[in-house]
C-alpha positions as CSV (number, residue, x, y, z in Angstrom):
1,X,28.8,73.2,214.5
2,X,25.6,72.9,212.6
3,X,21.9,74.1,213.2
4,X,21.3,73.6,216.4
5,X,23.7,75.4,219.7
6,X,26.7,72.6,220.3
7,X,28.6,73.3,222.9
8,X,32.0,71.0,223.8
9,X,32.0,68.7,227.0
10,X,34.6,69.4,229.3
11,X,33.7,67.1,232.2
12,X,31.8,64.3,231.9
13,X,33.6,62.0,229.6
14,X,33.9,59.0,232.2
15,X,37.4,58.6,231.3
16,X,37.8,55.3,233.2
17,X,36.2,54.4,230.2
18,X,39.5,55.0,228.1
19,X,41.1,52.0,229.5
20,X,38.2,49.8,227.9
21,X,39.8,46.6,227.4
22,X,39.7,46.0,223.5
23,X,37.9,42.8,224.0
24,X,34.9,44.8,225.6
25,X,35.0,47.5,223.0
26,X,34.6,45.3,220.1
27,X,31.5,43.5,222.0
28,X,29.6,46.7,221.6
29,X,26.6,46.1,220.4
30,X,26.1,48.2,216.6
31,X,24.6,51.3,216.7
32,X,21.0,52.3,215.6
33,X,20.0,54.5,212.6
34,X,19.1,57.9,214.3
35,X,18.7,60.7,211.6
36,X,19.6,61.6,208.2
37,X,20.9,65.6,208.3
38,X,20.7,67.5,205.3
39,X,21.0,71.5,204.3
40,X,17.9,73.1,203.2
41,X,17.5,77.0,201.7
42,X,13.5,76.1,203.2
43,X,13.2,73.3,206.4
44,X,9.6,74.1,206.4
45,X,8.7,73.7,202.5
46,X,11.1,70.7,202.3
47,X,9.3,68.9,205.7
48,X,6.0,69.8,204.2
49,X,7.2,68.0,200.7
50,X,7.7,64.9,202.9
51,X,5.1,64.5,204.5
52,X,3.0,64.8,201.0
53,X,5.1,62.7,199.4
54,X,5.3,59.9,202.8
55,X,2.0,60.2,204.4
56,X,3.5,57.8,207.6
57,X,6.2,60.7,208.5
58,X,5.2,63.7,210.4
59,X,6.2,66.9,211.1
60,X,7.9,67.1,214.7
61,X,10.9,68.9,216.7
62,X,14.3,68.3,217.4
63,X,16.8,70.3,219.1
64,X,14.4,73.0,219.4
65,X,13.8,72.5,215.1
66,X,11.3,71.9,213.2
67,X,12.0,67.7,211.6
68,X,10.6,65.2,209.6
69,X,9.7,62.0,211.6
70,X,10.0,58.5,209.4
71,X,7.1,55.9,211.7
72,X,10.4,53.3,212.7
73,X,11.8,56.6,215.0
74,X,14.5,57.7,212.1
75,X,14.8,61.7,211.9
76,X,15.1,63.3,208.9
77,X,16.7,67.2,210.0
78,X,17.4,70.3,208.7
79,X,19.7,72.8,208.6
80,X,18.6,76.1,207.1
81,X,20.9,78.2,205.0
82,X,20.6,81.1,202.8
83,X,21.3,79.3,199.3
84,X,20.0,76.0,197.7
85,X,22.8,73.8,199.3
86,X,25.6,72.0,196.5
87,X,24.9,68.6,195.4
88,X,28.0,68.6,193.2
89,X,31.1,67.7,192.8
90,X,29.7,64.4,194.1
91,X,30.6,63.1,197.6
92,X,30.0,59.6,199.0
93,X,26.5,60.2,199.3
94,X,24.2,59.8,196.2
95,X,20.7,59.3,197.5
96,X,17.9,58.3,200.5
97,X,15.2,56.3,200.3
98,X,12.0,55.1,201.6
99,X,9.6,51.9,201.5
100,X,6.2,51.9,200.4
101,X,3.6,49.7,200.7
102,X,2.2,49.8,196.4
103,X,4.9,51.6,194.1
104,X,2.5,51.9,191.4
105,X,-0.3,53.6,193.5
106,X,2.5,55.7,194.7
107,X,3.6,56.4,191.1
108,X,-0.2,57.0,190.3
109,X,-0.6,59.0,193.7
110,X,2.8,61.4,192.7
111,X,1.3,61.8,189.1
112,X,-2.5,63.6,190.5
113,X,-0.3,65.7,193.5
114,X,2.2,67.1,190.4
115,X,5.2,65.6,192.5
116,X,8.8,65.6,190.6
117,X,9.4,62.3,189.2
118,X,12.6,61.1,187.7
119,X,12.9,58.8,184.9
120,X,15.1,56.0,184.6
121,X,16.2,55.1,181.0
122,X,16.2,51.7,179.7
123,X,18.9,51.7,176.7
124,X,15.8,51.3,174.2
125,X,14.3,53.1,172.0
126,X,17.6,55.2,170.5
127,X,18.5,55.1,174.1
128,X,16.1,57.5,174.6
129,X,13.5,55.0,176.6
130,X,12.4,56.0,179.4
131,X,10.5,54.3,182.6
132,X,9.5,55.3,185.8
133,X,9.4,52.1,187.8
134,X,12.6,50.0,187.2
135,X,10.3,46.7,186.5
136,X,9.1,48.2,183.5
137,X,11.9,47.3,181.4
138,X,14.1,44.2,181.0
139,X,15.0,42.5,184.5
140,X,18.3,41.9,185.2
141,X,20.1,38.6,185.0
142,X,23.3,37.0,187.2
143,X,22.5,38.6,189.8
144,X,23.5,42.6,188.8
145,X,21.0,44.9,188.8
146,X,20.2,45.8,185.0
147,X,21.4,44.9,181.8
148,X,24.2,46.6,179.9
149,X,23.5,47.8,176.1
150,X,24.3,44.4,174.6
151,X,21.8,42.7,176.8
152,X,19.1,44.8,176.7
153,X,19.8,44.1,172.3
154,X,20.0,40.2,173.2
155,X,16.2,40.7,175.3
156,X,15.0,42.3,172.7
157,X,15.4,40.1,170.5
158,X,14.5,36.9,172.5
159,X,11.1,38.8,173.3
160,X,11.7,39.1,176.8
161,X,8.8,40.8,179.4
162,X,9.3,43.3,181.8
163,X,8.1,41.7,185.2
164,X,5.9,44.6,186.2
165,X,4.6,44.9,189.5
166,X,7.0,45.9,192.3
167,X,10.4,48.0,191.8
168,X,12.0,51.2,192.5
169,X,11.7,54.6,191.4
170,X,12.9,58.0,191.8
171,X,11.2,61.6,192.8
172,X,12.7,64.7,193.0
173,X,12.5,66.5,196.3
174,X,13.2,70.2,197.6
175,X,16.9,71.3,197.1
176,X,17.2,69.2,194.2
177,X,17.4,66.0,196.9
178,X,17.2,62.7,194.7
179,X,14.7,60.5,196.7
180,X,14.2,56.9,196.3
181,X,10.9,54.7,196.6
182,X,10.6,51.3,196.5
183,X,7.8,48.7,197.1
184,X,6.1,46.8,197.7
185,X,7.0,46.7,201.0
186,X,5.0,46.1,204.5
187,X,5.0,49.1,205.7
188,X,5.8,52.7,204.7
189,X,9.5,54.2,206.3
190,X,12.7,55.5,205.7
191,X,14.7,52.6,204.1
192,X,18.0,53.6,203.1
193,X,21.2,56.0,201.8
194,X,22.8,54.7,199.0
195,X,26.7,55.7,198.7
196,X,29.1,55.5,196.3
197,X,32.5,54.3,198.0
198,X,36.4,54.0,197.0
199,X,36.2,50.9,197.3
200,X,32.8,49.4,198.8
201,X,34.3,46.0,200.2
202,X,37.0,47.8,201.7
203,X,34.1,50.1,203.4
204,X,31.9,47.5,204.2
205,X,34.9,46.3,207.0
206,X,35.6,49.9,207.8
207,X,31.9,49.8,209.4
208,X,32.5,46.0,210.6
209,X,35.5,46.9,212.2
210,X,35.0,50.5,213.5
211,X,31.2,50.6,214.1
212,X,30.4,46.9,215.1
213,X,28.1,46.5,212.1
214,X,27.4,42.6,211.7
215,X,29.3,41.1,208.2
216,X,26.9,39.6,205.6
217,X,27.5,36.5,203.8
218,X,28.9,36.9,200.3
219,X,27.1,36.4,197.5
220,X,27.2,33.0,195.6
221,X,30.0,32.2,194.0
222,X,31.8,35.1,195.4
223,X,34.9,35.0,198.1
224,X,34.5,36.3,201.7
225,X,36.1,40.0,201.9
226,X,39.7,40.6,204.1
227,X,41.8,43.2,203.9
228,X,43.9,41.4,201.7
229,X,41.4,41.5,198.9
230,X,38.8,44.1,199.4
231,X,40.6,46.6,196.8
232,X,38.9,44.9,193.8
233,X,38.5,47.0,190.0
234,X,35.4,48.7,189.1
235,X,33.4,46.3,186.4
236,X,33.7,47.3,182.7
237,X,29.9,47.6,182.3
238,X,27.3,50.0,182.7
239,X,24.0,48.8,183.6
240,X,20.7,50.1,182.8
241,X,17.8,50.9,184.2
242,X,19.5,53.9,185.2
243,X,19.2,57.3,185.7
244,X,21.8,58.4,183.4
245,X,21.1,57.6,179.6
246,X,24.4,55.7,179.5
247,X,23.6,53.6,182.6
248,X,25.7,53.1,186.0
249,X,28.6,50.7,187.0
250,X,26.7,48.7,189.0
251,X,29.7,46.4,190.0
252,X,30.8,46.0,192.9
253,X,28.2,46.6,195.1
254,X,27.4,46.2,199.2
255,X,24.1,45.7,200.3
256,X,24.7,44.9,203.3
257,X,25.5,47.6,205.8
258,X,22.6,47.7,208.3
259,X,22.1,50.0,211.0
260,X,18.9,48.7,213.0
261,X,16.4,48.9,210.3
262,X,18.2,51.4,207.8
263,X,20.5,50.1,205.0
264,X,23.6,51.5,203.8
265,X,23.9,50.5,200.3
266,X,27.6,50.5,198.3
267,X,28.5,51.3,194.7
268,X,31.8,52.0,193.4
269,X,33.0,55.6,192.7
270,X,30.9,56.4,188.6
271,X,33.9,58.7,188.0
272,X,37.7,58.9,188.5
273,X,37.6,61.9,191.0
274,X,38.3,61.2,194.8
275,X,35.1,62.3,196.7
276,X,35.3,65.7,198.6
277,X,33.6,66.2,202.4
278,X,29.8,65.8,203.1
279,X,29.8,68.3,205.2
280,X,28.3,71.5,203.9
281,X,26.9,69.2,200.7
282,X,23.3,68.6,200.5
283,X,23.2,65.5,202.1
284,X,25.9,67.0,205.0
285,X,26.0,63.4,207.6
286,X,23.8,60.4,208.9
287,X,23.8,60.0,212.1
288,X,23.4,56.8,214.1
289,X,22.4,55.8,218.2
290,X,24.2,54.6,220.9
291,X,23.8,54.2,224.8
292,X,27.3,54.5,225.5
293,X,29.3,57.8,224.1
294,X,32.6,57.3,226.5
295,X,33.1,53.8,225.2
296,X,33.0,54.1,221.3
297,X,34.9,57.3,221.8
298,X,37.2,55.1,223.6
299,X,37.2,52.4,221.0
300,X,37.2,54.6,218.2
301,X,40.4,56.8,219.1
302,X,42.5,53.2,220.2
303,X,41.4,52.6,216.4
304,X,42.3,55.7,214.9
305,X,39.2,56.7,213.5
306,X,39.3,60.6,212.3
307,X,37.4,62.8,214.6
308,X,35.6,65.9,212.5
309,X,34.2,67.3,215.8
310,X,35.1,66.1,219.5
311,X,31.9,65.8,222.1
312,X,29.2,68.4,221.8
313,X,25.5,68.8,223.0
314,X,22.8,68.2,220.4
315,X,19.2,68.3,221.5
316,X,20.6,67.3,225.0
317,X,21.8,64.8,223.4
318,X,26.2,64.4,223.9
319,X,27.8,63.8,220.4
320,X,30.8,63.2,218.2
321,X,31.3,63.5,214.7
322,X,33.6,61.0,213.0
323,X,34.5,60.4,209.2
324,X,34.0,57.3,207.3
325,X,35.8,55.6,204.2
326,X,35.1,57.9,201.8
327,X,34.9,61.1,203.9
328,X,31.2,60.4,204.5
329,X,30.4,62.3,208.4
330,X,28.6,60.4,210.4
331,X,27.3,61.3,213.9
332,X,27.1,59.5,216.9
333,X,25.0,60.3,219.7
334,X,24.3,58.9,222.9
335,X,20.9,57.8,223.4
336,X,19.4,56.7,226.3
């Protein structure tokens, strides 16, 4: 059951509220972004990384445990165990990020504190070129993130400047956690987990359709997303900047999954392996808010939805635990 003592719900689940009309379950409004839940060999190290690394977050309680605090009310928890936790074979989640307010004095900040930085290479140089802030190398160009090999040659050639300034880059945080930071942004916070999906326009409905999340308009020039053509092939092209010396398939993508204030972000699956179970991974299950339990449990079993864990008590808080697209968990609790 996790960390923290979960115990199932016998009474109490209103169950008038099974026979919510369909009509009124789909009117429910989307859920917040509650917490980000991840295995740790050392909570206490890991939180005092954090708030090092993210001088807005602070060191607080849930549940009875010691948790990291994000300033827009998103948890970051822990669950201790006695080894460093897996981050392989990969599962749908890849990384989580934050916003802050001057990436470079960040970058410059994480240099003097001997933080864990990870470079991004930039297909130059041999393909040994490294940066640590994306907009150090060659920007990318119809709207894709990056530039495969070819182009990177072609803006080369053509003398073509990095923009500088704002961009993202990458740390390295306690048990081997791949952290994000991007700016520059208003304010420093928890931004973001990026995924990889099956097939992210096909997930991007799963969370439209199952967990009310609003749809976003397509990019130009591309075709609004059914069911009938979601399934779409993975582009041919790796991109770089990336953090692999190769670069990533950066298309398709979903940028648009938004819980409150915290994105989801989509890529395709990099390799040709189906993703295993988050739970038990590093990055074990997000979790988001709600301020009625008995109705999405409602909605969600009249849709089918796979339940990992029926209702439970954390923090004396009543939960579920569901499974999304790509066998991502994802908690729901009911906050109110």
């Amino acid at each position: 059951m996790g960390p923290f003592a979960r115990k199932l719900i016998v009474a109490g689940l209103g169950l008038g509220t099974w026979g919510l009309g369909l009509q009124a379950q789909a009117r429910l409004p989307p859920p917040s972004f509650h917490h980000l839940h991840l295995n740790s060999a050392n909570p206490e190290a890991a939180i005092d990384f954090y708030v090092k690394a993210f001088p807005s977050t602070s060191k607080g309680t849930f549940a009875g445990q010691p948790a990291l605090r994000s300033p827009n009310n998103v948890w970051v928890l822990f669950n201790k165990i006695a080894a460093p936790p897996a981050t392989q074979p990969q599962t749908a989640f890849w990384h989580f990020g934050w916003h802050v307010t001057d990436v470079r004095a960040t970058l410059d900040r994480y240099l003097k504190q001997n933080i864990p930085l990870v470079p991004l290479y930039t297909g130059t140089g041999e393909g040994t070129g490294t940066v640590f802030v994306s907009s150090d190398t060659y920007p990318g160009t119809g709207g894709v993130l990056g530039l495969t090999r070819a182009q990177v040659v072609e803006a080369k050639a053509k003398g073509v400047k990095p923009n500088g300034g704002a961009g993202f880059a990458y740390l390295r945080g306690p048990d081997d956690a791949l952290v994000e930071y991007q700016g520059n942004m208003p304010a420093e916070r928890f931004n973001h987990v990026h995924m990889y999906q099956e097939q992210p326009f096909c997930a991007a409905l799963w969370y439209q359709r199952h967990l009310n999340v609003p749809a976003g308009a397509p990019r130009p020039g591309q075709p609004a997303r059914t069911e009938e053509n979601c399934k779409v092939d993975r582009g041919p092209d790796k991109t770089l900047p990336a953090l692999d010396w190769d670069g990533m398939y950066r298309t398709p993508a979903v940028q648009t999954t938004i819980f409150g204030d915290v994105n989801l972000y989509f890529y395709m699956n990099q390799g040709s392996t189906p993703f295993g179970p988050t739970r038990g991974q590093l990055m074990d299950h997000f979790a988001v808010g709600v301020a009625d339990l008995d109705a999405w449990i409602a909605k969600l079993k009249a849709e089918s939805v796979t339940f990992l864990e029926q209702p439970y008590i954390i923090g004396g808080l009543r939960a579920v635990m569901i499974e999304g697209p790509s066998r991502e968990a994802i908690e729901i609790i009911e906050v109110k």
